[in-house]
PDB file with SEQRES, HELIX, SHEET and CRYST1 records, atoms N, CA, C and O in Angstrom:
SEQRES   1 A   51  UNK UNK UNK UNK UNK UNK UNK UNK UNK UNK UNK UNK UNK          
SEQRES   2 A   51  UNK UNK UNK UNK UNK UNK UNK UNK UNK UNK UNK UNK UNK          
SEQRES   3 A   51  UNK UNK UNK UNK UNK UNK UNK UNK UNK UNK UNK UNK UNK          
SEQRES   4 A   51  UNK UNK UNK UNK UNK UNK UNK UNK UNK UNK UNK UNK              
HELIX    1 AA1 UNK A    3  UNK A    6  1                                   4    
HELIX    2 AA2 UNK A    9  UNK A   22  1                                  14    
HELIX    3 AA3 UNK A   26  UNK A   46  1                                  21    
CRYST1    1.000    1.000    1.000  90.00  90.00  90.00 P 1           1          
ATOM      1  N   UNK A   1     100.789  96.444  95.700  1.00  0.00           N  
ATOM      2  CA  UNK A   1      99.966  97.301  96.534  1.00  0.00           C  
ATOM      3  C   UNK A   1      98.532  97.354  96.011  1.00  0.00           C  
ATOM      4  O   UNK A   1      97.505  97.560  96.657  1.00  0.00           O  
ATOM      5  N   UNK A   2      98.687  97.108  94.615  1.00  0.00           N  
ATOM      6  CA  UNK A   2      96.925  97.418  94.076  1.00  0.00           C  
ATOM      7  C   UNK A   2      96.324  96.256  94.642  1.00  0.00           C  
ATOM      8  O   UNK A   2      95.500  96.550  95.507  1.00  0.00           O  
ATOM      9  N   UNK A   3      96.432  95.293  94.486  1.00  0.00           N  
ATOM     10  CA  UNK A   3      96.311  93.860  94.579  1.00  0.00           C  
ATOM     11  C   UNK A   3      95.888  94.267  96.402  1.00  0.00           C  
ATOM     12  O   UNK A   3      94.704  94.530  96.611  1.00  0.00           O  
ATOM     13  N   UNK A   4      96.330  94.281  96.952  1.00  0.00           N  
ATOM     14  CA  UNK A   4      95.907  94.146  98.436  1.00  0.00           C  
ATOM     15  C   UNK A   4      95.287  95.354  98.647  1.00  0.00           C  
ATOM     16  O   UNK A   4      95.138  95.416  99.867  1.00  0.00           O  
ATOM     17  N   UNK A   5      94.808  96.426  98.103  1.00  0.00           N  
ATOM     18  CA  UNK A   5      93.433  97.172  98.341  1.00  0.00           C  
ATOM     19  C   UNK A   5      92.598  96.910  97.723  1.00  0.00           C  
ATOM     20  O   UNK A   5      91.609  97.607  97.947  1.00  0.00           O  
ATOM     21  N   UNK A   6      92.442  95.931  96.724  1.00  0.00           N  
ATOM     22  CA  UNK A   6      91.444  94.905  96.360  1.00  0.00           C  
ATOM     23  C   UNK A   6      90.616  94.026  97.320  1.00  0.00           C  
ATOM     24  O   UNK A   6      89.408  93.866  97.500  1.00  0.00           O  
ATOM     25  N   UNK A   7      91.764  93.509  97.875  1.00  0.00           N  
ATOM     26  CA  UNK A   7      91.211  92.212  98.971  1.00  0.00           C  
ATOM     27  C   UNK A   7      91.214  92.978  99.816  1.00  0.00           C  
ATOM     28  O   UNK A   7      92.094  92.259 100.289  1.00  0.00           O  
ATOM     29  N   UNK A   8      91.100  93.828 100.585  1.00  0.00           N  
ATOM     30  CA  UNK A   8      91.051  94.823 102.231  1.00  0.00           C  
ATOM     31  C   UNK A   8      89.283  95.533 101.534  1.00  0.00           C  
ATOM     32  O   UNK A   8      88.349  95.912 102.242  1.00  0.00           O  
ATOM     33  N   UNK A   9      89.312  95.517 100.479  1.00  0.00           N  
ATOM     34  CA  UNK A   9      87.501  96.579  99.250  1.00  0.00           C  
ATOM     35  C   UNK A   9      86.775  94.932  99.873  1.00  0.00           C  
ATOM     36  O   UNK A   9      86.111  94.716 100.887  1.00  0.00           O  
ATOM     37  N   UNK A  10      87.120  94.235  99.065  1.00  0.00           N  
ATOM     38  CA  UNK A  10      86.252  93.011  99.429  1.00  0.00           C  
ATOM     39  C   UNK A  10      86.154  92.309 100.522  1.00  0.00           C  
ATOM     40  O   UNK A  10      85.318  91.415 100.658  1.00  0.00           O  
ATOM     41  N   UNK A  11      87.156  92.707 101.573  1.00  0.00           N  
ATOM     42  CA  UNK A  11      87.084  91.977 102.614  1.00  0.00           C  
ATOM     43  C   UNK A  11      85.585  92.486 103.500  1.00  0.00           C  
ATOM     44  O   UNK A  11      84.590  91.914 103.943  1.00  0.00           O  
ATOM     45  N   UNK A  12      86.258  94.293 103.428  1.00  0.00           N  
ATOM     46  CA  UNK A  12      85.234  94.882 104.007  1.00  0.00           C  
ATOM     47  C   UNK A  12      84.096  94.768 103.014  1.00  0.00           C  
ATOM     48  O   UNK A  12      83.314  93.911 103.424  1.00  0.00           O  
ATOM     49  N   UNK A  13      83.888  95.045 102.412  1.00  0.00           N  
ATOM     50  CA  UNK A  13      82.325  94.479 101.528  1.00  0.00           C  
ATOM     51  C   UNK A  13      81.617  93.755 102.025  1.00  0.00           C  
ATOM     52  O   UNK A  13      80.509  94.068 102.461  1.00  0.00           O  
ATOM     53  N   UNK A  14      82.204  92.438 102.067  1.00  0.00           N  
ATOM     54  CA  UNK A  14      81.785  91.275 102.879  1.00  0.00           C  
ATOM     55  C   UNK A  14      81.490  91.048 104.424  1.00  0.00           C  
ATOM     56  O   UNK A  14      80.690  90.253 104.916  1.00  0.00           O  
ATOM     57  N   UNK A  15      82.429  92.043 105.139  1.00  0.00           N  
ATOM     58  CA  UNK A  15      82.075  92.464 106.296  1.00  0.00           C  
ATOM     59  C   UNK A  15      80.448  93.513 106.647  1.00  0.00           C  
ATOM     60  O   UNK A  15      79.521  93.387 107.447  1.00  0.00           O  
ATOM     61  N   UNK A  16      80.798  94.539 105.538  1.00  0.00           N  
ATOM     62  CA  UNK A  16      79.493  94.947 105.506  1.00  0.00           C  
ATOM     63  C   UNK A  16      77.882  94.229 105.440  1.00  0.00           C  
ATOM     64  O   UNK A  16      76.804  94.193 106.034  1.00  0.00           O  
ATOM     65  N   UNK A  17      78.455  93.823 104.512  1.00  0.00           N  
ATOM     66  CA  UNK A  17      77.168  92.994 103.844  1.00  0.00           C  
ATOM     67  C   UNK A  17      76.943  91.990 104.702  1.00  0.00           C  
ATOM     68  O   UNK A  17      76.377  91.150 104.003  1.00  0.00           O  
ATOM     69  N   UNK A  18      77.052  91.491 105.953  1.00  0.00           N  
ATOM     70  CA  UNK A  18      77.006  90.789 106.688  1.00  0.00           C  
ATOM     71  C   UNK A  18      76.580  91.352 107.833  1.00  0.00           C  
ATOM     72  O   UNK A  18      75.745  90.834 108.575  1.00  0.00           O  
ATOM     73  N   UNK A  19      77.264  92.690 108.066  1.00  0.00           N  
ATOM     74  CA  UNK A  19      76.351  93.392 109.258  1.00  0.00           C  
ATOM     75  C   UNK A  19      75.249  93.939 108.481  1.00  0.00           C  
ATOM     76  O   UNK A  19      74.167  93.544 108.917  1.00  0.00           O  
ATOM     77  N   UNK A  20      75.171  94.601 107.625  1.00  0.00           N  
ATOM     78  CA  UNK A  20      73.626  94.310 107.418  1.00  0.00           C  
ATOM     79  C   UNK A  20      72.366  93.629 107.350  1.00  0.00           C  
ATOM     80  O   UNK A  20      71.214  94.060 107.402  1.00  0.00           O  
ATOM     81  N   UNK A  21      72.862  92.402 107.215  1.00  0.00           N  
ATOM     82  CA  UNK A  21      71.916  91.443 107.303  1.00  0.00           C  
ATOM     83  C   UNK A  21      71.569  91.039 108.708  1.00  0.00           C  
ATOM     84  O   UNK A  21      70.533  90.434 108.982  1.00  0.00           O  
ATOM     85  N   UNK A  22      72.607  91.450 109.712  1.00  0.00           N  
ATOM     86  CA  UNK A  22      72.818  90.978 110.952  1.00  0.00           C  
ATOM     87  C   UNK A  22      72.117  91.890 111.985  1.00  0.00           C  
ATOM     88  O   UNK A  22      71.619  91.441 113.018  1.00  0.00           O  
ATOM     89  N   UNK A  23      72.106  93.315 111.615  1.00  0.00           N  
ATOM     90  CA  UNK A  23      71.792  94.357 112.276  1.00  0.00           C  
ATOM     91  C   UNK A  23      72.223  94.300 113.476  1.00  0.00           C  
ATOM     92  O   UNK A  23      71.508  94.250 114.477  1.00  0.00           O  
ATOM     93  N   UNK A  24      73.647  94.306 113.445  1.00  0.00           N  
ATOM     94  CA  UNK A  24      74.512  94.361 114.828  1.00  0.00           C  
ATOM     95  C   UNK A  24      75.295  95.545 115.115  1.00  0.00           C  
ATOM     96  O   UNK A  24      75.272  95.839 116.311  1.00  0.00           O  
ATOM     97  N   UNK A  25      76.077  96.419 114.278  1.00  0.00           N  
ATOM     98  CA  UNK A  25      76.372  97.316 114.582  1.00  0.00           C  
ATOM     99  C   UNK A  25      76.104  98.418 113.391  1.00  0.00           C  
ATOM    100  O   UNK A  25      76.612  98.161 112.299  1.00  0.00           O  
ATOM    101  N   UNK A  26      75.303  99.687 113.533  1.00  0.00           N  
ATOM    102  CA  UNK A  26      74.631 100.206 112.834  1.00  0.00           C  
ATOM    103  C   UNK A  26      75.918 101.477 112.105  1.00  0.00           C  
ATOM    104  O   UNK A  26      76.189 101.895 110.979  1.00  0.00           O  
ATOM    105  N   UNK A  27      76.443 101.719 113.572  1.00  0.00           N  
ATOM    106  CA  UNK A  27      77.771 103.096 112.633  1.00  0.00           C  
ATOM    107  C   UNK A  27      79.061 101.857 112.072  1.00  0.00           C  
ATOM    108  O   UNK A  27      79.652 102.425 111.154  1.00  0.00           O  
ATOM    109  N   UNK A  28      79.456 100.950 112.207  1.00  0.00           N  
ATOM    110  CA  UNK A  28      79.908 100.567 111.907  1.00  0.00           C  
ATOM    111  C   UNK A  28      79.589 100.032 110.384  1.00  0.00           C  
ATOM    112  O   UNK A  28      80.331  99.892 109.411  1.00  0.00           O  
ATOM    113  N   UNK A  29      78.724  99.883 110.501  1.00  0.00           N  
ATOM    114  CA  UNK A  29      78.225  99.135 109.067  1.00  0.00           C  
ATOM    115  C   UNK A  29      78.650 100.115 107.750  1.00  0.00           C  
ATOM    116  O   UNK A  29      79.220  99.750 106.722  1.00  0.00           O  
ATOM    117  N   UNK A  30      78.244 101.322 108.068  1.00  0.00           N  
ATOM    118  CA  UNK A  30      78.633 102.674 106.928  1.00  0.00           C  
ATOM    119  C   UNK A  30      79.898 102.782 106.769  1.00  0.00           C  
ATOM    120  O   UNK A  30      80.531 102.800 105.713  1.00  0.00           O  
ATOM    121  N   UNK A  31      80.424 102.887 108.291  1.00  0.00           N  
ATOM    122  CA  UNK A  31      82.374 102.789 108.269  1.00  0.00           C  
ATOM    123  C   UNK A  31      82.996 102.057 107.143  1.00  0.00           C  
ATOM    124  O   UNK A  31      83.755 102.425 106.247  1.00  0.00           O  
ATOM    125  N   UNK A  32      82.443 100.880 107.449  1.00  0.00           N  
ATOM    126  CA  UNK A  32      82.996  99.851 106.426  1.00  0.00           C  
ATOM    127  C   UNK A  32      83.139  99.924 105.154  1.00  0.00           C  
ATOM    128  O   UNK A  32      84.151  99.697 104.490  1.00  0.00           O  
ATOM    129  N   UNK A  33      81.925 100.303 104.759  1.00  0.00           N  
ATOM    130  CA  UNK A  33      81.504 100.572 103.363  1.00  0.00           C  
ATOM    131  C   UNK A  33      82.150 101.565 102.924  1.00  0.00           C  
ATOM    132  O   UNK A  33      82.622 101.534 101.787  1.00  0.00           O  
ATOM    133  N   UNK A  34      82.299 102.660 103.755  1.00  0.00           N  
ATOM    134  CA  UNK A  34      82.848 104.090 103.003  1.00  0.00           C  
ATOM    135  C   UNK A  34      84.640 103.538 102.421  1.00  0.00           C  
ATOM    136  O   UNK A  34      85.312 103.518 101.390  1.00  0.00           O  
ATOM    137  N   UNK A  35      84.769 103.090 104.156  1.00  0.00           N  
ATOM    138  CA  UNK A  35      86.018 102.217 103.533  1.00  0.00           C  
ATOM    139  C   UNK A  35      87.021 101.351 102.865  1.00  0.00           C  
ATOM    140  O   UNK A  35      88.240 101.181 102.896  1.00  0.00           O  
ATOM    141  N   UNK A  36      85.665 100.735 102.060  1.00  0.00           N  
ATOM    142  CA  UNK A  36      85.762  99.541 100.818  1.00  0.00           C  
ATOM    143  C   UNK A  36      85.692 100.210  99.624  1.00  0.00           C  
ATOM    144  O   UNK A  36      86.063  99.758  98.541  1.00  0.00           O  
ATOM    145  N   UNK A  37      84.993 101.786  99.920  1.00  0.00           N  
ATOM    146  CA  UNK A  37      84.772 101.935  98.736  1.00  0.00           C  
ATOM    147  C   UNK A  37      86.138 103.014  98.384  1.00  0.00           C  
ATOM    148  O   UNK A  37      86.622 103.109  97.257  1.00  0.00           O  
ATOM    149  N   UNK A  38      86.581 103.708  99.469  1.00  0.00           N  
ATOM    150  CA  UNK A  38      87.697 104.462  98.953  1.00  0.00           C  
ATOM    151  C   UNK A  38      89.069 103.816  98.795  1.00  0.00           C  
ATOM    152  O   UNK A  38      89.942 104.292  98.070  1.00  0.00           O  
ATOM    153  N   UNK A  39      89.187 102.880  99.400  1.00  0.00           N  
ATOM    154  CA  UNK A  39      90.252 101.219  99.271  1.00  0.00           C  
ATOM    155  C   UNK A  39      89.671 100.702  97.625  1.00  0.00           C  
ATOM    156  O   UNK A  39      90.654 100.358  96.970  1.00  0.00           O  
ATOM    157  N   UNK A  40      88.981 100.629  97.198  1.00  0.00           N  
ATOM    158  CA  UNK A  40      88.583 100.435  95.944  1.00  0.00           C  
ATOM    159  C   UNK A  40      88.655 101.577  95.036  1.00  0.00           C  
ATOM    160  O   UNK A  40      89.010 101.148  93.939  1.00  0.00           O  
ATOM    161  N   UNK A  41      88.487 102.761  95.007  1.00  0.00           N  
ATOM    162  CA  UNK A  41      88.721 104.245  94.368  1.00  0.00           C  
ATOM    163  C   UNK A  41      90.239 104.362  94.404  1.00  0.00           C  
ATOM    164  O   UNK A  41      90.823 104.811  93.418  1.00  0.00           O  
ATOM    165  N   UNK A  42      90.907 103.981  95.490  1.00  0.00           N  
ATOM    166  CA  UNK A  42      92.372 104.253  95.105  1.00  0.00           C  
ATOM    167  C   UNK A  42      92.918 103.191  94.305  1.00  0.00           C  
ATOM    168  O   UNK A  42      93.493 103.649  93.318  1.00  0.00           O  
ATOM    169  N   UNK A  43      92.949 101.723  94.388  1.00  0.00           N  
ATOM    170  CA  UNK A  43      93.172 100.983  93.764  1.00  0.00           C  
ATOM    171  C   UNK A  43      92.903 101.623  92.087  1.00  0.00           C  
ATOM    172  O   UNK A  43      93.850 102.092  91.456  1.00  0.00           O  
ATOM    173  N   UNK A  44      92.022 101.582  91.723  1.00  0.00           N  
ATOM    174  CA  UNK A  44      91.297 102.284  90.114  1.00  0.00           C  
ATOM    175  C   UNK A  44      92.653 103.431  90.251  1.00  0.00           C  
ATOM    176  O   UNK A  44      93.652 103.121  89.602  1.00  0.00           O  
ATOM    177  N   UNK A  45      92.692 104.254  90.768  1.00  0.00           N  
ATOM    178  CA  UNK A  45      93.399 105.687  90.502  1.00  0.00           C  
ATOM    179  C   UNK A  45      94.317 105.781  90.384  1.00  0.00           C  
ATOM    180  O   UNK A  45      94.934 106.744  89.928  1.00  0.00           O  
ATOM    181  N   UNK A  46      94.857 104.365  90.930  1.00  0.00           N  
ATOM    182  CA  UNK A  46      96.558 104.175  91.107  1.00  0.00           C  
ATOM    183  C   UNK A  46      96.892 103.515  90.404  1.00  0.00           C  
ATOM    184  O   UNK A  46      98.115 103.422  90.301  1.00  0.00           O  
ATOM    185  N   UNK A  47      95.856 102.494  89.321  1.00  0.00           N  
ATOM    186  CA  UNK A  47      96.139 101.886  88.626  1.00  0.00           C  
ATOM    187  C   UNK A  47      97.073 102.182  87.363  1.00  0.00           C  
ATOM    188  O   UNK A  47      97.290 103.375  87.148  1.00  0.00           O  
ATOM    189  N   UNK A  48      97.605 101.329  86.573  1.00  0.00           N  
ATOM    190  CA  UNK A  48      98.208 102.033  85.417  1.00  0.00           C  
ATOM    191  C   UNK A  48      97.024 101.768  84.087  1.00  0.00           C  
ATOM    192  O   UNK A  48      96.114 100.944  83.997  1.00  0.00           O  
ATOM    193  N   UNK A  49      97.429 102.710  83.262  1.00  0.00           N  
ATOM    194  CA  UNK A  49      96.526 102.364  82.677  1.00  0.00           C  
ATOM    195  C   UNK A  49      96.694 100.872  81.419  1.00  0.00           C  
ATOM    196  O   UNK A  49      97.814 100.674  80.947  1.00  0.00           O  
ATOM    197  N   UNK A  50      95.873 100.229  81.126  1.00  0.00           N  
ATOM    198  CA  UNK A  50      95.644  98.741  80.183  1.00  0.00           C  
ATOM    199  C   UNK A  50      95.194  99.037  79.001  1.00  0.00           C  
ATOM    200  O   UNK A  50      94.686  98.238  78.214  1.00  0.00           O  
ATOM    201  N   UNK A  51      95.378 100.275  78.822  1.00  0.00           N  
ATOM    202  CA  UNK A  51      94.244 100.625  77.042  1.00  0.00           C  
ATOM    203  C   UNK A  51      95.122 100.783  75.994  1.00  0.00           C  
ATOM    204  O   UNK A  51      94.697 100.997  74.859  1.00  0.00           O  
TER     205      UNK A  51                                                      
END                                                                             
């Protein structure tokens, strides 16, 4: 499960970062991001810990 909210963080990342450059859809663009980034915050939180 961690593993694939990794790639769904970067997918959208990459999605983002592409409508930005594109300036095609403006609420969408934030959507994305908020959503890569809390798909990436849970991944970290859920992680176990490696120390």
């Amino acid at each position: 499960m961690r593993s694939l909210l990794y790639i769904i963080a970067v997918i959208l990342i990459i999605g983002w970062a592409i409508s930005v450059f594109a300036y095609s859809a403006t609420g969408l663009i934030h959507t994305l991001l908020v959503i890569a980034v809390i798909s990436f915050l849970l991944g970290i939180i859920r992680s176990p810990s490696t120390v």
